[in-house]
C-alpha positions as CSV (number, residue, x, y, z in Angstrom):
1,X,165.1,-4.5,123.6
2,X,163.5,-7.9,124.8
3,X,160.1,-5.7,124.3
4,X,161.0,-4.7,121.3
5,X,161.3,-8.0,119.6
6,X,157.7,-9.5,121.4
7,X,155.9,-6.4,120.0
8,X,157.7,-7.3,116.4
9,X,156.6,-10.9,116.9
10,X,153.2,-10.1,117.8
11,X,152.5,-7.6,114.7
12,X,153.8,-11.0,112.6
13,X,151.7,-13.2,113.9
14,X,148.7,-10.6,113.7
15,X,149.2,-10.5,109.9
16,X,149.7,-14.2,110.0
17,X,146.4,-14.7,111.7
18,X,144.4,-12.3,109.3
19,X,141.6,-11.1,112.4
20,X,140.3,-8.6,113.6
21,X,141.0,-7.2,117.3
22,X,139.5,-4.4,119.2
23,X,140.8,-3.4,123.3
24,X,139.0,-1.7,124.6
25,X,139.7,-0.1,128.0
26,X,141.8,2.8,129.7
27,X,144.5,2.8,132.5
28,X,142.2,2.7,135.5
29,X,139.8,0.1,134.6
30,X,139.4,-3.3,133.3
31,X,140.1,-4.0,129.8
32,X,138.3,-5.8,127.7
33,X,139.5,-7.9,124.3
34,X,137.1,-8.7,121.5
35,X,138.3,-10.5,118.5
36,X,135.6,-10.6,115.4
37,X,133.0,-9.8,117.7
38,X,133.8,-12.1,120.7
39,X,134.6,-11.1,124.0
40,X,138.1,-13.3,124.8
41,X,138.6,-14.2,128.3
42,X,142.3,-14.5,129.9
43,X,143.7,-16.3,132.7
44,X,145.8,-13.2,133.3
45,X,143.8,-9.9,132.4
46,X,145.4,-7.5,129.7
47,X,147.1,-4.3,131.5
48,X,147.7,-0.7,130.2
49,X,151.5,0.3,130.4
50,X,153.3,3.5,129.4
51,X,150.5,4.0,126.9
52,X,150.3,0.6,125.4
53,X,148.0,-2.5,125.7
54,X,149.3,-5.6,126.8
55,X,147.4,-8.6,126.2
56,X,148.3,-12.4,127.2
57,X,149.0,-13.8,123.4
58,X,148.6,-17.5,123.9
59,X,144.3,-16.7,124.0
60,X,144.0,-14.6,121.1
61,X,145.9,-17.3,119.0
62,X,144.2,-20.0,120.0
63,X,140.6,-17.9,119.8
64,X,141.5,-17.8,116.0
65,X,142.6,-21.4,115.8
66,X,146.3,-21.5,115.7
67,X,148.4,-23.3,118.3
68,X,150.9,-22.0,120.6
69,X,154.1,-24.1,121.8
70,X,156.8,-23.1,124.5
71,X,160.1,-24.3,124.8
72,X,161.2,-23.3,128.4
73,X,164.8,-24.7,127.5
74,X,165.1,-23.1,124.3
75,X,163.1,-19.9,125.3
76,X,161.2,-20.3,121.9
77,X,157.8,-19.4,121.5
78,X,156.2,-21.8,118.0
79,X,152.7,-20.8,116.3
80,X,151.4,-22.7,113.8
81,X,147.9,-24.0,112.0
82,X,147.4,-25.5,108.5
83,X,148.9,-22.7,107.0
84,X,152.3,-21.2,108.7
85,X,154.4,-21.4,111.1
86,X,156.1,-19.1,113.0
87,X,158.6,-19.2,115.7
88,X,160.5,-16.9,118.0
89,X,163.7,-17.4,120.6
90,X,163.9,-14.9,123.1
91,X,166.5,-12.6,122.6
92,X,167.2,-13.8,119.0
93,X,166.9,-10.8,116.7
94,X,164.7,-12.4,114.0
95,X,162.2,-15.6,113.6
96,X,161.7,-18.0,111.6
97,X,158.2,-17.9,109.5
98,X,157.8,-21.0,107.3
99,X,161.3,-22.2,108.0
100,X,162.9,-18.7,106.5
101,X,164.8,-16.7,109.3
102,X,163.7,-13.0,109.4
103,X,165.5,-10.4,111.0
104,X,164.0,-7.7,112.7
């Protein structure tokens, strides 16, 4: 469920962002993240599991200049640059985008 709602957050912010991301990479090798052309580096490398590609979000935000705010007590994740913002509580079942609550 918890997956669920991070993979819904992450398409959000994706449209929110307006970029362009290609992985590229299989199972048994490194994988490699290139956003508009650039090769992103991670603290944490992205990992292949059960068929999907998880990536560390907190880079690919800030690669496309939008900032990224946790709240360890609140368990909410905030994005935001000049033109939105967007913010998620863990287990919540929507988010708020621009102050409007959006379920999911």
């Amino acid at each position: 469920m918890a997956m669920r709602k991070i993979i819904a957050f992450m398409a959000s912010a994706a449209i929110m962002l307006l970029s362009v991301l290609c992985v590229y990479g299989k199972s048994d090798c490194e994988t490699f993240v290139y956003l508009n052309g650039k090769k992103i580096e991670f603290d944490q490398p992205p990992v292949i599991e059960n068929g999907r590609t998880l990536v560390p979000f907190r880079a690919i935000a800030e690669a496309v200049g939008v900032s990224v705010e946790w709240n360890p007590y609140e368990k909410t994740l905030t994005c935001y640059n000049d033109e939105r913002i967007v913010s998620f509580t863990v287990d919540s079942t929507g988010m708020r985008v621009d102050g409007k609550l959006i379920f999911f």
